[in-house]
GULUM-933279 format. One record per residue (C-alpha): residue in three letters; x, y, z. Coordinates in steps of 0.001 Angstrom, whole numbers, padded with zeros to 6 digits, always signed. Last residue first. Example, Ala and Ser with C-alpha at 12.3 -4.5 7.8 and 13.67 -1.06 7.14 Angstrom:
# residues 2
Ser+013670-001060+007140;Ala+012300-004500+007800;
END
This chain:
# residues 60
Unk+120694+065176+093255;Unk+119846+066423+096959;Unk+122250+069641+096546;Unk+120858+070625+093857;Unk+117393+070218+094975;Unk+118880+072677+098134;Unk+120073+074866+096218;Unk+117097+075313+093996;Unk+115448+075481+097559;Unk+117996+078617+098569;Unk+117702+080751+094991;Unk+113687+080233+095474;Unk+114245+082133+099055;Unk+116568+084354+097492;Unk+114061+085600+094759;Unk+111114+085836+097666;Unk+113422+088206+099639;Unk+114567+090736+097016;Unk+110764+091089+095428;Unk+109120+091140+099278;Unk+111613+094144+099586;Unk+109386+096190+097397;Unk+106117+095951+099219;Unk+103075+094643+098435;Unk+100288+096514+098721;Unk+098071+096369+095002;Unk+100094+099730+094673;Unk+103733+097831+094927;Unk+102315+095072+092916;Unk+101645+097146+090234;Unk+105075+099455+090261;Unk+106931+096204+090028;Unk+105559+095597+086999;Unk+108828+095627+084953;Unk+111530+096740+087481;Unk+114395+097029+084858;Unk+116597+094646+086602;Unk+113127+092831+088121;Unk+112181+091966+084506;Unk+115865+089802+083821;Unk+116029+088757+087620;Unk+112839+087135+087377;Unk+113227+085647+084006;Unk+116638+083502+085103;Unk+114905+082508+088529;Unk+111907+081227+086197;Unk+114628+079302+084135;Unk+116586+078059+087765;Unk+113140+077101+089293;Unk+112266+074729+086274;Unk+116167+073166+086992;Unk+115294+072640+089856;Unk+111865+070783+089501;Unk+114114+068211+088394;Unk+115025+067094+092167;Unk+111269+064977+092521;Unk+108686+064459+094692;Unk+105770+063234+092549;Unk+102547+064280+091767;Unk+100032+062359+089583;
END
């Protein structure tokens, strides 16, 4: 069953929390960088999920 719901928010705050601890010492970024992507995609994904947990916030 899926449901729209705010509590997701607090699900993108914990995976927010691991980013940002593996991304500080660039854990696996060297993969992704060789499979293509490139390093700025990191930056700009993690403030993208920073703006919807925002947003769900907000909504609550």
């Amino acid at each position: 069953m899926l449901s729209n719901t705010t509590a997701i928010a607090e699900a993108w705050a914990r995976l927010n929390h691991k980013f940002d601890l593996m991304y500080a010492k660039h854990a696996f970024v060297h993969w992704y960088v060789g499979e293509g992507m490139e390093e700025g995609e990191f930056s700009e994904t993690r403030e993208d999920l920073a703006a919807l947990r925002k947003t769900m916030r907000r909504l609550e």
